[in-house]
Structure formats: structure tokens, C-alpha cells
C-alpha positions in Angstrom: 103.5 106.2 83.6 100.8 104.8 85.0 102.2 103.1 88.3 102.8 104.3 91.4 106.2 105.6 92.6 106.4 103.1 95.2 105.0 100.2 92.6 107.7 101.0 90.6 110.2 101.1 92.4 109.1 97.0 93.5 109.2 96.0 90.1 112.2 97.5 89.6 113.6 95.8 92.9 111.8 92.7 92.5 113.6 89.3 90.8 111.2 88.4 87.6 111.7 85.1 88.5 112.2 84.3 91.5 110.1 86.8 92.8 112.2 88.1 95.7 113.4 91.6 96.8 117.0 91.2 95.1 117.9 94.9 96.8 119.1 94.9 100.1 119.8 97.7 102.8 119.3 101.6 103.3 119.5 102.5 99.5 116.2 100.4 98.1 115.0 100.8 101.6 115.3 104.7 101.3 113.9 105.1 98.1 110.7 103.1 98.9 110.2 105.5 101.7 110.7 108.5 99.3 108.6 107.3 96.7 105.7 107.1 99.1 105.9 110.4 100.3 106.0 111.4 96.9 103.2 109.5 95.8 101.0 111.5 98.7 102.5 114.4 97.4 101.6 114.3 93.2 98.1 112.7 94.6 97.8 115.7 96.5 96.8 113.9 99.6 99.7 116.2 101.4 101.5 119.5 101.0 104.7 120.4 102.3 105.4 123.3 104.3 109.0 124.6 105.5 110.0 121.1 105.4 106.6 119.3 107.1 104.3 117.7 106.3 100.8 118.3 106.5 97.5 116.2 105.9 95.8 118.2 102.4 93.0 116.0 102.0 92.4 112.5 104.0 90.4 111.3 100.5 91.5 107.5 99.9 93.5 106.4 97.1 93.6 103.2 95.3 96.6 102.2 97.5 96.3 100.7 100.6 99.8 101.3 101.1 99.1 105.2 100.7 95.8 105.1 102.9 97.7 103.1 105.5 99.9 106.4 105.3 97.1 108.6 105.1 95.6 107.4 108.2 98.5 107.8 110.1 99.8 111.4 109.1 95.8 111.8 110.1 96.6 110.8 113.8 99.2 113.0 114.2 99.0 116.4 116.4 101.4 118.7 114.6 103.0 118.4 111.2 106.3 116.3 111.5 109.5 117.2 109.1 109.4 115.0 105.5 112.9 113.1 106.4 111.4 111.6 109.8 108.0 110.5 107.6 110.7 108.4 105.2 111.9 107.4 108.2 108.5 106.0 109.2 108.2 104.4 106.0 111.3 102.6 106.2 110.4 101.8 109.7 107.0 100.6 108.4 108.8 99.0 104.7 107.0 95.1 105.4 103.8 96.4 105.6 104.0 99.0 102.8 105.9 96.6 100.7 103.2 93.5 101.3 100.9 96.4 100.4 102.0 97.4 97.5 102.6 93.5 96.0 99.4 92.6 97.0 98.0 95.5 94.5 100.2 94.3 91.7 99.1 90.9 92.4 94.9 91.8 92.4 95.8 93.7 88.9 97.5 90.6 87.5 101.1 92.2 87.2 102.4 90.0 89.6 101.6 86.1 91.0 102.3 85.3 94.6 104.0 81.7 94.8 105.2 79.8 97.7 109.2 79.1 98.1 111.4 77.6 100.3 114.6 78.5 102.3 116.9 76.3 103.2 115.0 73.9 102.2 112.5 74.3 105.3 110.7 77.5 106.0 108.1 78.8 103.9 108.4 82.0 102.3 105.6 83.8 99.7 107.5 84.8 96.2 106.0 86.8 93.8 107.7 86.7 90.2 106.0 88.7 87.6 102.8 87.5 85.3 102.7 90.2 82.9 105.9 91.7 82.3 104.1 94.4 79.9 104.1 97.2 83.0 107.8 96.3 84.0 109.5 96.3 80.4 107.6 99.7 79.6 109.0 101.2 82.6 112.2 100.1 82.5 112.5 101.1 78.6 111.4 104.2 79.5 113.7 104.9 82.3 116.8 103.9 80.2 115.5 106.0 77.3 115.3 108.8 79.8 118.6 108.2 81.3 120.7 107.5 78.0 119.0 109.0 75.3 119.8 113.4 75.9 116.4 113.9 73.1 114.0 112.5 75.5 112.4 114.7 78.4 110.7 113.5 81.9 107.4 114.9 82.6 106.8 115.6 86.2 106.0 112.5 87.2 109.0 110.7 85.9 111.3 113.2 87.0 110.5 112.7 90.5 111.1 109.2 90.1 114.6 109.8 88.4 115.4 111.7 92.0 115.3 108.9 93.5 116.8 106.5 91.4 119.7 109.2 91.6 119.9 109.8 94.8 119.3 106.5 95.7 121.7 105.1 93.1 119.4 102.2 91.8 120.9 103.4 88.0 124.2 101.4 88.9 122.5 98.2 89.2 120.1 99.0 86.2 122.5 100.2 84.2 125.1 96.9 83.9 127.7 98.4 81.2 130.0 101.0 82.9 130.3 103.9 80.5 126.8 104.1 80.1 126.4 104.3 83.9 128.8 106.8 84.1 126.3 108.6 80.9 123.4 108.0 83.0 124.8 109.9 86.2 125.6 113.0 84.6 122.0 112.5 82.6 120.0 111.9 85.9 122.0 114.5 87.2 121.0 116.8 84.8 117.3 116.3 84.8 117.0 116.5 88.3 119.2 120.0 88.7 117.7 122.3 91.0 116.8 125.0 89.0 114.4 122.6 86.5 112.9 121.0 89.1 111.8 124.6 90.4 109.9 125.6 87.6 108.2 122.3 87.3 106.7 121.2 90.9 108.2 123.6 92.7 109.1 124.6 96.5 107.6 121.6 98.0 110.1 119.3 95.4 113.2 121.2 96.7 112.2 120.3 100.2 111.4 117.1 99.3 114.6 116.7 97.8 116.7 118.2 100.8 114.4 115.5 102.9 115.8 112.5 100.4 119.6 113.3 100.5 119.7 113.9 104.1 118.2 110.0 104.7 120.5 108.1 102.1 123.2 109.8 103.7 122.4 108.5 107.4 121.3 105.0 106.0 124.9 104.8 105.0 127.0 106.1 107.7 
């Protein structure tokens, strides 16, 4: 998988024809702010100790989104925990987010449009151009999800966490057996243990980090 985290999880969240954000509230919101701590992470532009995070490398990506994020965990004086950095993502999710569609747009994934609401106000729209990148992933994913022979590399794993945790895989996932497959499959791919041996302590915290801001979006 060649995207992003945090670009897939747009694509995923994004209408392919009307090109608006057809997610709404903490969930989609939660999981944007995972996947771009865990996008610093597997770019190794962070590492996670006892729970915080600290600047590895201040190198710049190909992301604006992520150097936006790089600059800032730059400025900061001490290490702050992984749950109140998701928090700062959600806090910051415009900025990231018109980050992060502007990209897709320069690499000809998506096109921006202009729309209307209510007939009056102006509003940018960005429906996708080349639906190669989108269908891939999402064939992928359900592969992943439904079919018990396929395995995750590390990569995809970490973004099945959040599709888990975040419960995206009920509104990707229309027919409700299969849904109910799917848990127990994401479930299983992302158990504890598994993760462990395959990105190790910093994953466990990061999951600990994820579960613990899905559960205060939704009280």
C-alpha cells in the first residue's frame, strides 16, 4: 500500500462523487488523528516512549500534513502523551485534512470542484479522478477483512486498528453478516499478542492511546 494512513483514510471517507467528507463526528475524526500519528511513527519521524511522544528525526516527508506535524512536535519542550497528540490532530483536522486533499489532488487522484450549499455559499468538492488508488485499497481491505487466507503486512495492520477501533468496517462493509465476519476478522488481526511480535511496544501504546480517544469522543 502505497498511500498514506491518513490518505487513506480520506478516500475512504470521501464521496466519489460529490466529493464531500460523507463521515461525520468523533469516529472519522479520531481515526484521522490516529493515522497521522501513525504515519510519523512507520516514517520513523517519532518514537514512542512510556506513552510519549518524542521527535526521532525532524527530516521532512512528502506530506505537508506530516511536516505541519513535524514542526510542531519540534516546538514542544518535553514529550507530551500519544492520546493528547490525536487530540491535537483532531483539534487541527481542517488543516490536516486540506492538507492531505490538496496532495491527492497535485498526484491526480483527486480534482477539486466548486459546489454549492443551499444554493448560495461556495464550498470546494473534491470527487475522485482516478479511482485506480481507491478501488485497490478498498479491495484490499475487504479481502483482508473477509477473506481468513489473506495476511496484513505491518503497514496494513496498523490501518485495520483503526478501522476497528474506529468502526469505519460497519459503513464499508453494507451486508450485515459479513460485518459481523469482519469484526471478529479485524479483531483477530489486530490481537495483542500479533501485533507484539510485528511493531512492537510502541504499537501497544499506540493502541492504548487510540481506544482511550474513541471512547471520550463518544461519551
Amino acid at each position: 500500500m502505497d498511500l498514506y494512513l491518513h490518505e487513506a483514510i480520506a478516500l475512504i471517507s470521501l464521496d466519489d462523487e460529490k466529493g464531500n467528507f460523507t463521515y461525520a463526528g468523533g469516529y472519522i475524526n479520531y481515526a484521522f488523528g490516529a493515522a497521522f500519528i501513525i504515519d510519523l511513527l512507520l516514517e520513523e519521524r517519532i518514537k514512542i516512549e512510556d506513552g510519549r511522544v518524542h521527535l526521532h528525526t525532524n527530516a521532512i516527508t512528502d506530506s505537508r500534513a506530516l511536516n505541519n506535524l513535524i514542526e510542531r512536535i519540534a516546538k514542544r519542550k518535553k514529550p507530551d502523551r500519544i492520546s493528547n497528540w490525536i487530540h491535537i490532530c483532531v483539534q487541527r483536522l481542517t488543516k490536516l485534512r486540506q492538507l492531505t486533499v490538496d496532495k491527492l489532488v497535485q498526484e491526480g487522484v483527486l480534482e477539486k470542484t466548486e459546489g454549492k450549499v443551499l444554493w448560495v455559499f461556495s464550498v470546494d468538492r473534491y470527487p475522485t479522478k482516478d479511482a485506480a488508488p481507491e478501488n485497490e485499497l478498498r479491495q484490499r481491505l475487504r479481502a483482508l477483512m473477509l477473506d481468513k487466507t489473506t495476511e496484513p503486512d505491518k503497514k496494513e495492520r496498523m490501518l485495520l486498528v483503526i478501522i476497528l477501533k474506529c468502526e469505519l468496517y460497519a459503513e464499508m462493509i453494507k451486508d450485515k453478516a459479513q460485518r459481523k465476519a469482519a469484526k471478529a476478522r479485524l479483531e483477530q488481526l489486530t490481537d495483542g499478542e500479533k501485533m507484539q511480535e510485528e511493531v512492537g511496544k510502541a504499537v501497544q501504546e499506540m493502541l492504548t492511546a487510540i481506544m482511550v480517544s474513541t471512547t471520550v469522543a463518544t461519551m
